[in-house]
N, C-alpha and C positions, 0 to 999 in steps of 0.2 A: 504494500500500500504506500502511496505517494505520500509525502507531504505537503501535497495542494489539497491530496483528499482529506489529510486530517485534519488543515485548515476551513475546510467547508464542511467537516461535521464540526468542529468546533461551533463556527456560527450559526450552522443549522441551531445547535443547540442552545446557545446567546440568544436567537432568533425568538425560541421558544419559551425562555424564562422572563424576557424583560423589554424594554423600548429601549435595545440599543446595551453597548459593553458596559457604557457611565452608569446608566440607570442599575444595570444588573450589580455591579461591582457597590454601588450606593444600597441599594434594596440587601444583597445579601453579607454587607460588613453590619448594618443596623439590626439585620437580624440573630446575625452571630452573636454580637454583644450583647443581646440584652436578651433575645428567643427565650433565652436557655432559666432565667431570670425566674425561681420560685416561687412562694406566697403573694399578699397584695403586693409585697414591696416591687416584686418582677411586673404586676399589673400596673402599678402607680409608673413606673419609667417607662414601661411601652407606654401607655398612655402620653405621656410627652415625647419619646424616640420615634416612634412611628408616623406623628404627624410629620418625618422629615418624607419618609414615602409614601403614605397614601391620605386623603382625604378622610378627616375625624371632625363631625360635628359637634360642638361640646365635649362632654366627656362619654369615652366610650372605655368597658375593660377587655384586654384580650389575653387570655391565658396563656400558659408556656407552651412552647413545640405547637406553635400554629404556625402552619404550612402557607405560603404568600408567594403567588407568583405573576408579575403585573403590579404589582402593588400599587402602581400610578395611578391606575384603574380599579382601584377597590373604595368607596364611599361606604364610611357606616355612622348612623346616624346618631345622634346625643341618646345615652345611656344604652347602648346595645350591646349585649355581653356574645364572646367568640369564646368559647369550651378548650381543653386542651384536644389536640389530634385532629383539630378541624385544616381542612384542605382546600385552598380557595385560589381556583388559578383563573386569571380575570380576563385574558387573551381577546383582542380587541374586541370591543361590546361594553365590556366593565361589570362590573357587578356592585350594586347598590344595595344597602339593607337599612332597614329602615328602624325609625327610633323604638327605644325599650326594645328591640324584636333578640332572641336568646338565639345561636347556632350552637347544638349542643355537641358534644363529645364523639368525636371520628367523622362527623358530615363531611361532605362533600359537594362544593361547587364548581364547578369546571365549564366556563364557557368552552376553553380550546378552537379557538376562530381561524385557524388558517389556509381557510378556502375564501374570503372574503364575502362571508354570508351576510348577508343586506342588515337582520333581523336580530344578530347573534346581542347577546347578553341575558343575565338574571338580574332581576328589579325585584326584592322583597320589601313588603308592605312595616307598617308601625303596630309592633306588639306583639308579634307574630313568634311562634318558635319552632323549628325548623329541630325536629329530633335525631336522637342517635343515632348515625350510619346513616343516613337521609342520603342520598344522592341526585344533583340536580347536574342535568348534562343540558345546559344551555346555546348552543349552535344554532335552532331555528327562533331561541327567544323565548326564555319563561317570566312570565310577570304575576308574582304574586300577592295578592292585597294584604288588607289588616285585620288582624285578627285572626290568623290561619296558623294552625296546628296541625303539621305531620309527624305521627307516631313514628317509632325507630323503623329504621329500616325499609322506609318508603323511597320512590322511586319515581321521578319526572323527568323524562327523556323526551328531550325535544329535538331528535334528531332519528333518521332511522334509513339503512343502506337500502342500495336498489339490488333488487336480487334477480330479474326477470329474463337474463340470457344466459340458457345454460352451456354457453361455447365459453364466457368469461366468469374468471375469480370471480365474486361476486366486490372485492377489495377494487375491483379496475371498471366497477360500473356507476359510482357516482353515490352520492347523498341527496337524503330530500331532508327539509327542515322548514316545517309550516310552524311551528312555537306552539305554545303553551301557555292559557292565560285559566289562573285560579283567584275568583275572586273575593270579594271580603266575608270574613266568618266564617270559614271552610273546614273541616276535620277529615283529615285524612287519615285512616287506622294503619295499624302496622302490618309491614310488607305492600302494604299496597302498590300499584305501578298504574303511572298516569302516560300515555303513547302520544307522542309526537299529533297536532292537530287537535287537540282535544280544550274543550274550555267547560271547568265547570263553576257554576252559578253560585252567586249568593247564599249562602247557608247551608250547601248541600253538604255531607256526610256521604263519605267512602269506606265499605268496611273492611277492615283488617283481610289480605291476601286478595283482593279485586283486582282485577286489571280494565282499566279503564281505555277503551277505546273509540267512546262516541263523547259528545256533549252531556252533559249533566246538567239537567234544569235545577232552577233556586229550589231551596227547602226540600230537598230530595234526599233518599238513603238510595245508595245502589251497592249491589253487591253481587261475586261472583266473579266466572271466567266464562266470556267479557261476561263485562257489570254490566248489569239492568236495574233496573226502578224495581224499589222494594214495600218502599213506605214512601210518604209525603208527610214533613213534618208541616202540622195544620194547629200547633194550637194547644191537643191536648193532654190532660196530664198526664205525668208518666204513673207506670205499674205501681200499685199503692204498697207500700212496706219498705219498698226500698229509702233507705235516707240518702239525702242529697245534701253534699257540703258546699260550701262557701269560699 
């Protein structure tokens, strides 16, 4: 192997983590220094270190060993906590989150844009918390509102390959990415998976292991492989015995 090739995986790779050598070399010495940084005392200095790379509305805290890649491109909003193990690679689009909104422990946001996709980025809403192992593949564009709750291990993939010639890999036939818009009040249960092109409504409720592949009207329960309409929440009260806390 040349050393012209190890220079263009080098930048390949440059390419991939930052906007440019400076930016990378900037983004990952502030990370080194303080990443690694334990208790509040490691939250209170990111909190100041990190507004050198990425965009911090008031105050925000970020836990140790979170994973930042783009960081020019990451906006999070006054009081929004980022979990330890959370992975947020922001590759043009950006990824926005919004105020009070919680990314809990091992999540996953990945724009990953470099096919120059018109629509690419994740926009999370205010108040919102985004659970364990969540993974959100942002390339066609997820936007989600306020108030939205996904249980661990959910799944919003707004992207999805073309598979329809069987002469070709299916690696060598292209991507589609129509996005992903989840609007305010939303619960989404755990394992769930939401498909590329999909918007669900207002208040709807997904349950735990769905796979979601059509629109979901407001105030809805769907459930299943695919999901379908199960319940319509209308109003009334739930199963008497049960207690409901506060």
């Amino acid at each position: 192997m040349s050393s012209q090739d190890d220079l263009a995986k080098v930048q390949l790779y440059l390419s991939r983590q930052a906007n440019g050598a400076r930016r990378y070399l900037l983004e990952q010495t502030v990370m080194a220094l303080t990443g690694w940084i334990p208790t509040i005392a490691g939250i209170g200095i990111r909190g100041w270190a990190y507004r050198l790379i990425m965009k911090i509305e008031g105050r925000a805290a970020i836990e140790r060993n979170v994973r930042i890649r783009f960081a020019s491109q990451v906006r999070l909003g006054h009081g929004c906590f980022i979990d330890e193990g959370v992975y947020i690679h922001a590759t043009p689009g950006g990824v926005e989150i919004g105020r009070n909104t919680i990314i809990m422990h091992g999540a996953i946001l990945h724009v990953y844009n470099f096919r120059d996709l018109p629509h690419a980025g994740i926009k999370i809403g205010a108040d919102s918390l985004i659970g364990e192992y969540t993974v959100i593949r942002g390339q066609g564009g997820v936007s989600i509102g306020d108030r939205v709750y996904t249980s661990p291990m959910t799944q919003l993939i707004a992207v999805n390959h073309v598979f329809n010639d069987p002469h070709k890999p299916f690696v060598d036939q292209g991507i589609t990415a129509q996005g992903i818009v989840v609007e305010d009040d939303v619960w989404l249960g755990s394992a769930a998976v939401v498909t590329d092109g999909v918007r669900i409504g207002k208040g709807a409720v997904v349950a735990a292991g769905a796979v979601v592949t059509r629109d979901v009207p407001p105030h809805t329960v769907v459930a299943g492989v695919p999901a379908k309409a199960i319940k319509e929440i209308d109003g009334r009260e739930p199963l008497p015995g049960n207690p409901i806390y506060y």
